[in-house]
N, C-alpha and C positions, 0 to 999 in steps of 0.2 A: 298527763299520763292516766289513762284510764284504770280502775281498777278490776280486780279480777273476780270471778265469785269466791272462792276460799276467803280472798281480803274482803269481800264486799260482808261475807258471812262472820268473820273475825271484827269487823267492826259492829254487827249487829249483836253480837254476844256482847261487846263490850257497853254497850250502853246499855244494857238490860241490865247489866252485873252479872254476864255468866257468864266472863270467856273462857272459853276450849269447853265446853259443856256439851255432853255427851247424853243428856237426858232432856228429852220433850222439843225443845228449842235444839235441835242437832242439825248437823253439817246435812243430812238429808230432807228435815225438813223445812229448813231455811232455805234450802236448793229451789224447792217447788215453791216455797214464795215470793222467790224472786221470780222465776221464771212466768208465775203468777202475774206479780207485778210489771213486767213486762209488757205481758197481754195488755191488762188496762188502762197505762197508759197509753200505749197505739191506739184503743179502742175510742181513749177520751181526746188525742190530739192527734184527728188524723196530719199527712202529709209532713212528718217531721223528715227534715232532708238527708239526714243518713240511713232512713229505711225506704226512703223514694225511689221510685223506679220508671220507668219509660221503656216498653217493651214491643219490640217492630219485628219481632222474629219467630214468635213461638203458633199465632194463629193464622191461619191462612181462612180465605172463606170457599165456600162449595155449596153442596146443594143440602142445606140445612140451618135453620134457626138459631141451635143453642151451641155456645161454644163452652166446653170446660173450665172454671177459674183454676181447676190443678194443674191445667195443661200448658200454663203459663210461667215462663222462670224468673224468677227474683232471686235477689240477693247473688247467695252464690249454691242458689239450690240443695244448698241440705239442711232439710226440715225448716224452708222458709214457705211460708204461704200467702197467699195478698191478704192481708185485712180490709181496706176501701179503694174501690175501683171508682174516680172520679170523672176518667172521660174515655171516649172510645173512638177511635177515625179507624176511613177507609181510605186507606193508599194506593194511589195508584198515578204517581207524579201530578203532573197538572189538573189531574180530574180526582186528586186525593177530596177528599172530603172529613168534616168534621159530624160524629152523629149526634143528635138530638135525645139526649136523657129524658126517656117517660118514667114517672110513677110506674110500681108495676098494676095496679089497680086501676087505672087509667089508661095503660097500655093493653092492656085484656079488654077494655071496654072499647077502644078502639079497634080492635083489633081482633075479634071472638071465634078467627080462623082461620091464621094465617097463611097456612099451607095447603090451603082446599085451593083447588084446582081453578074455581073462580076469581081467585085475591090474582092481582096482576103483580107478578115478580119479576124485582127490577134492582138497582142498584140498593143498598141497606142505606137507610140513613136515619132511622131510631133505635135506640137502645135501651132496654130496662134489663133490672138483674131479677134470677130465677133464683129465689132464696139464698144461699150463700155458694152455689154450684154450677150456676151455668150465667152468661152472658146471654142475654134473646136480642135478635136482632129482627126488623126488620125494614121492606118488605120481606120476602123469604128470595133468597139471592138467585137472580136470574143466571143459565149457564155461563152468559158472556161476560158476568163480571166476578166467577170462580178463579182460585189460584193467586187473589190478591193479599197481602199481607195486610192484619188488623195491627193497629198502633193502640195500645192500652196503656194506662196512665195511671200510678193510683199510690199503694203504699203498702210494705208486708210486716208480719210478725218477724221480731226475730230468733233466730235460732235458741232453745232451750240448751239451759247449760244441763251439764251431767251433773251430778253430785261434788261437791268440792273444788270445778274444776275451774284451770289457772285461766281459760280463755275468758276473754272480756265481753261484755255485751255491744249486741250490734247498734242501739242506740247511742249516739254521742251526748256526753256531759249527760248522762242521767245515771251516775252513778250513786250520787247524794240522794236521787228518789228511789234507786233500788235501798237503801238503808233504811230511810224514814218507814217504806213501806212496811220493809221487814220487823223495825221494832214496834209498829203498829202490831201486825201479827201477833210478834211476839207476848205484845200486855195483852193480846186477846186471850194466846193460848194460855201465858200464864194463871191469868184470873183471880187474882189475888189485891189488883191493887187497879183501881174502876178509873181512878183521876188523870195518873199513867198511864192507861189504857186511850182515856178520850183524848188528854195532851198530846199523844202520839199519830192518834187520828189525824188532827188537825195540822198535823205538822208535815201529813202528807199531803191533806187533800180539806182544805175550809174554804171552800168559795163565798159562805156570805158571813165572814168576819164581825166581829164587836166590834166598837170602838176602838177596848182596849188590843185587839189581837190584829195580824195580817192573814193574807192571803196563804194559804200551801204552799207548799212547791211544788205540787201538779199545775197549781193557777199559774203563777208565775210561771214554771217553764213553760205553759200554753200564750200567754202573753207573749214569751221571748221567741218564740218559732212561731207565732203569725204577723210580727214586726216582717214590713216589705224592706227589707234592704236592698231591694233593686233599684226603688219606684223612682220615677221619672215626675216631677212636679207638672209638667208641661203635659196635658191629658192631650194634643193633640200632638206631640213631637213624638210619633211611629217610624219616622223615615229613616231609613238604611243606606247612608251615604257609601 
């Protein structure tokens, strides 16, 4: 059973030594660090499967380049937004296609114009991303292959909790890392006690460990969500009996 922010923020007071503490370390601003915390780890582990999404509905193509990453729905659309967009297709039944991921740096170099009248527009079948706001596609899409649906692939933030509130967070099992993070915080904001401070660190987030210490539980949950529990031993057994 997942826990809720109030509980998630009642357990963070309690390992600091301040529960129900209404000063500095408060139900509001433990809110923003969870919600905080949240962000970062999406940021550090993309594709975790309960913020995965698979979306065949929201883009269509036409005569244009860049498609919106807002214009795209996740989750359950309130106040979710993609974080990593990992693949992009063109559907269109048997002539669907999968697009080729350019650098965007590399894509400009190839590419230094792509809607001059010159460039031959024809089906899309590259993709790079326009800073955090647009999908670019190209070639730049020929009339006769407008009105097809784009398949996006990727993964979103989840929803910000409000102040104190009973709802749970959209990621599974990482309620232990919203905690860690938060009494990380908390010996920052406190500042009183440097030791507790960095113990607390580490206890989110130590990827290159001592002898004596382990890994965080950002490592570790990143280790347990890129485990293949599908995989197939037999690299050549594809077929669909």
């Amino acid at each position: 059973m997942s826990l809720s922010c109030q509980e998630i923020i009642d357990e963070i007071q309690a390992r600091v030594g301040r529960p129900g503490t209404t000063v500095l370390i408060d139900t509001t601003w433990l809110t923003r660090r969870i919600n905080e915390g949240q962000k970062d780890l999406i940021d550090a582990v993309p594709l975790i499967p309960s913020v995965s999404f698979k979306n065949t509905a929201s883009l269509d193509t036409t005569g244009t380049i860049l498609y919106a990453i807002d214009d795209l729905t996740v989750g359950d659309n309130t106040g979710c937004r993609p974080c990593h967009i990992i693949d992009v297709w063109y559907l269109d039944g048997h002539e669907s296609r999968q697009l080729t991921f350019v650098p965007q740096d590399e894509f400009d170099h190839q590419h230094p114009d792509p809607t001059h009248s010159d460039a031959a527009f024809a089906k899309p079948a590259q993709w790079t991303l326009r800073g955090n706001a647009y999908i670019e596609l190209y070639p730049y899409c020929a009339s006769g292959y407008w009105d097809k649906n784009l398949r996006v692939d990727g993964d979103y933030y989840p929803k910000d909790f409000t102040t104190d509130s009973t709802s749970t967070c959209d990621i599974s099992r990482a309620d232990e890392g919203m905690i860690l993070y938060g009494v990380w915080k908390a010996w920052e904001a406190i500042v009183i006690n440097p030791i507790a401070t960095e113990k607390a660190r580490k206890a989110w987030s130590n990827p290159r460990p001592a002898a004596t210490e382990r890994l965080g539980w950002l490592e570790e949950f990143k280790d347990k969500t890129e485990t293949m529990i599908a995989w197939s031993g037999n690299l050549y057994d594809n077929a669909i009996d």
